[in-house]
N, C-alpha and C positions, 0 to 999 in steps of 0.2 A: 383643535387639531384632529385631524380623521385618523383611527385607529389604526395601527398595522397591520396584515392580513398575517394570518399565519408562517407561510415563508418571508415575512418581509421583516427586514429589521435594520438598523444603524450601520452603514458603513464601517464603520471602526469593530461590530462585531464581526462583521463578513472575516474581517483579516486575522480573527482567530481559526478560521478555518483551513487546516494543512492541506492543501491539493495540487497534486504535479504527476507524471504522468511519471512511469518505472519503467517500461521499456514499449516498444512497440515496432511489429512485424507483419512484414507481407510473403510466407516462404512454408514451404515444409516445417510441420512441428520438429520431426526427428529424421534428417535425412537417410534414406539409403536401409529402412525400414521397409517389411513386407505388410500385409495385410493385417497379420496379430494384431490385436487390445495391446494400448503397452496402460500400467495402470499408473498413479501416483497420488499416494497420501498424505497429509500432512494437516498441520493448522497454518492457514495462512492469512498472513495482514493484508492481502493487497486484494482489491477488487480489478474484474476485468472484461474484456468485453471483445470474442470469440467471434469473425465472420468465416463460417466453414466453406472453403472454398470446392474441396475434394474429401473426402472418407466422411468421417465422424467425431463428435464432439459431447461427450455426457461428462456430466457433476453427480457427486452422490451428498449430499448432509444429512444424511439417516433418514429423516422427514419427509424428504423430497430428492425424486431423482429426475433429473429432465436431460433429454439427448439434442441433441441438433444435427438436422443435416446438412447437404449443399446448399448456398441461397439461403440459410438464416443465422443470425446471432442466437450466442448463451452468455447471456451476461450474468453475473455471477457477484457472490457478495464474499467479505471476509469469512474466515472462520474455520472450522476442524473440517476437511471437504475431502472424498476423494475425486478425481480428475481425471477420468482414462479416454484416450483416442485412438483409434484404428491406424496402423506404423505409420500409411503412407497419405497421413490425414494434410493436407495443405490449412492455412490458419492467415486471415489479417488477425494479428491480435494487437492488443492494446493492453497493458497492463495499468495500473494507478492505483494512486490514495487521497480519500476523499472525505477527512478525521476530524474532529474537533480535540481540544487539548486532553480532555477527559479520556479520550481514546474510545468517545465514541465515531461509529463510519457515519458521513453522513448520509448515505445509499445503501440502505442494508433491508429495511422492513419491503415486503413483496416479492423480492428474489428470494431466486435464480430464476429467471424469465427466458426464453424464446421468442422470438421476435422474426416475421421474416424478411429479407434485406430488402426486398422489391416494396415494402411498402413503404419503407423510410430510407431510399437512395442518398436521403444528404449523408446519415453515417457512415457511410462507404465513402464518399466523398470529401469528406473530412477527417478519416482516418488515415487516408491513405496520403496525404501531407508527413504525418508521423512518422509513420515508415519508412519516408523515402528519407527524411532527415537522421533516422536509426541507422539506416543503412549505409549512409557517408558518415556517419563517426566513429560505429560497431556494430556491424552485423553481427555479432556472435554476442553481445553484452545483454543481461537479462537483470539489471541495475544501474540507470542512466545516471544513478551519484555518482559512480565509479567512473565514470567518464568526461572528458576533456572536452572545452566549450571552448569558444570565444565567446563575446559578448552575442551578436550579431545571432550565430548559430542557436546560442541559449534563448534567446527572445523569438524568433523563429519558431523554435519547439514549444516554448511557453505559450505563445499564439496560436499554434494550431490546436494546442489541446485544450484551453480553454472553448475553443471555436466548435469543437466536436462536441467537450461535455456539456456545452449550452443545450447542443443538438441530443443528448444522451438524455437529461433533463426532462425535456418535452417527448422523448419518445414513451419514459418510463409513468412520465403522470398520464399519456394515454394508455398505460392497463395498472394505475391504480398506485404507482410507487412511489413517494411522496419525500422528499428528502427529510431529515427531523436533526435531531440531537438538542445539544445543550446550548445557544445562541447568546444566552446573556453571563460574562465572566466578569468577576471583581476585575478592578484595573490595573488593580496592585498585583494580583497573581499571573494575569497578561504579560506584566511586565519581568516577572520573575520568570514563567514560562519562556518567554524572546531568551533570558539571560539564560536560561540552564539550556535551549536548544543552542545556542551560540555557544557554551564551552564543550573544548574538546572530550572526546571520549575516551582518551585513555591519561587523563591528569586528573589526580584526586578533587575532590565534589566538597568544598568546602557549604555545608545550609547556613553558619551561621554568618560567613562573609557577604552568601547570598542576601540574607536577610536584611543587613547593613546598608547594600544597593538599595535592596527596595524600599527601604525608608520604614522600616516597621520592627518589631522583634518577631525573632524565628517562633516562637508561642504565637503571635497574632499570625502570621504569616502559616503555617501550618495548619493553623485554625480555618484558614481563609482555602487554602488549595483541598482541606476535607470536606469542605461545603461547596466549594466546585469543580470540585475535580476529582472529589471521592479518594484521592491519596494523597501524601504529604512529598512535598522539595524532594525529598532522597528517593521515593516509592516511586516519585513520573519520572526523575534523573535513571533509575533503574530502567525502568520500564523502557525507555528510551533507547540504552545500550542492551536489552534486551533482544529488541527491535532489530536496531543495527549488527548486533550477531549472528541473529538468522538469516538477514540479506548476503554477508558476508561469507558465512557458510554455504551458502548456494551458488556461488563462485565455483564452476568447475577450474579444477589445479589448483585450486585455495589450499594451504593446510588447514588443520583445525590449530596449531601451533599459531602460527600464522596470524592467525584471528585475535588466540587471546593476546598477544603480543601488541596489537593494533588496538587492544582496548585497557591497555595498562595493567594486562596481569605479568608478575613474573611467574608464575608455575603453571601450568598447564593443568594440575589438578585441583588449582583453586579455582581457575576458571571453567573447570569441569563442573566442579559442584555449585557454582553458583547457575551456569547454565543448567541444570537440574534442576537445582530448586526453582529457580524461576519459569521452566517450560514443560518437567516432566519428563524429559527427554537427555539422555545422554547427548554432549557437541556430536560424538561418530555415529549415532543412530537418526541424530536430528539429518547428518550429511546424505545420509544411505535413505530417507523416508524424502530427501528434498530436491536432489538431483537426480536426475534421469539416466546419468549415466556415471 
């Protein structure tokens, strides 16, 4: 049997890998904006990918700072970034996540890249599908889980953005950017992993019932998610509503109440201090560092 190339590997691993597209726009970043830099900081989960139509578009990750002007992309990786545009900047944006269970991105090593659009016209042309389908379900949503599908419309959207990041793929391995992460996972923490993203987030996290599913004991099965996936059943359940709090926070008109409430806290200051401990960041400072307005 002929070896696998390095991006190449088993079907069944492919479909440990989380990828779906988080919102996606053809329109003024921030309407009704003058000229000013507006700035925005934060750590963020989601990668993205910037067609400046009008003003400007810079990233900062301390290391590297790249701008983009009219007529090119800034495509951009997870991570502690800042993100400032010129007010009256025009954007296709695309947002997504492109993960493995481990929580590693699988796009990440060689960005943040600039790119100009005239050389690679399919991704303008395959984004702009996204958008127009954003735009008949929420134009103002900046979190496509929050939003309302039918069948129909959901495969639609799932098509076109698979169609694009084929396209994003081949743009990024011509200057060098190479997808990676963690490809081969036990079968048994696969399956653990499906069961703990399928239970809800705000009803208690039973590990040891979990364990019972999966056919093993919570010792073997812990054993298994720290050799690949570097944390244990409760660490990636955390991590998880981790996640999902910060999206939810970045909900303009969200409370922070609101939030813990949706994640199964009753008190607001238990759900303060564990969003602390897990981000560093106070829920009202995380709000104030994550929306723009």
């Amino acid at each position: 049997m002929q070896k696998p190339k390095p991006t190449e590997m088993l079907f069944r691993n492919w479909l440990n890998l989380r990828r779906h597209i988080l919102w996606s726009y053809d329109r003024p970043v921030l309407a009704g904006l003058a000229e000013v830099p507006v700035y925005k900081s934060g750590k963020y989960t989601n990668s993205g990918a910037w067609l400046v139509r009008k003003g400007w578009a810079k990233v900062d990750y301390g290391d590297c700072v790249l701008r983009a002007e009219p007529g090119q992309w800034l495509i951009v990786k997870p991570g502690q970034r800042i993100q400032s545009f010129r007010g009256d900047t025009h954007l296709l944006s695309v947002s997504f996540e492109t993960v493995w269970p481990d929580g590693t991105p699988w796009l990440e090593k060689g960005l943040p890249l600039v790119v100009n659009a005239d050389e690679y016209p399919a991704l303008e042309r395959k984004a702009k599908p996204m958008a127009r389908i954003m735009t008949k379900i929420s134009p103002l949503k900046f979190n496509v889980r929050e939003c309302v599908f039918d069948c129909h419309a959901f495969l639609r959207l799932d098509n076109a953005f698979g169609k694009w990041l084929e396209i994003l793929v081949d743009v990024l391995a011509e200057h060098g950017v190479s997808p990676h992460g963690r490809y081969s996972i036990d079968e048994r923490v696969v399956e653990a992993v499906r069961l703990i993203d399928a239970h809800p987030l705000d009803e208690p996290f039973d590990q040891d019932a979990l364990a019972s599913k999966v056919g093993i004991s919570l010792r073997q099965l812990t054993r298994l998610f720290i050799n690949d996936l570097k944390t244990t059943p409760v660490g990636y359940y955390d991590r998880k509503r981790l996640e999902e709090a910060g999206h939810r926070l970045q909900i303009t008109g969200v409370s922070v109440k609101a939030v813990a409430v949706s994640l199964g806290f009753e008190y607001l200051s238990h759900f303060s201090k564990w969003f602390k401990k897990g981000t560093g960041l106070s829920p009202r400072t995380y709000v104030k560092e994550a929306r723009w307005w």
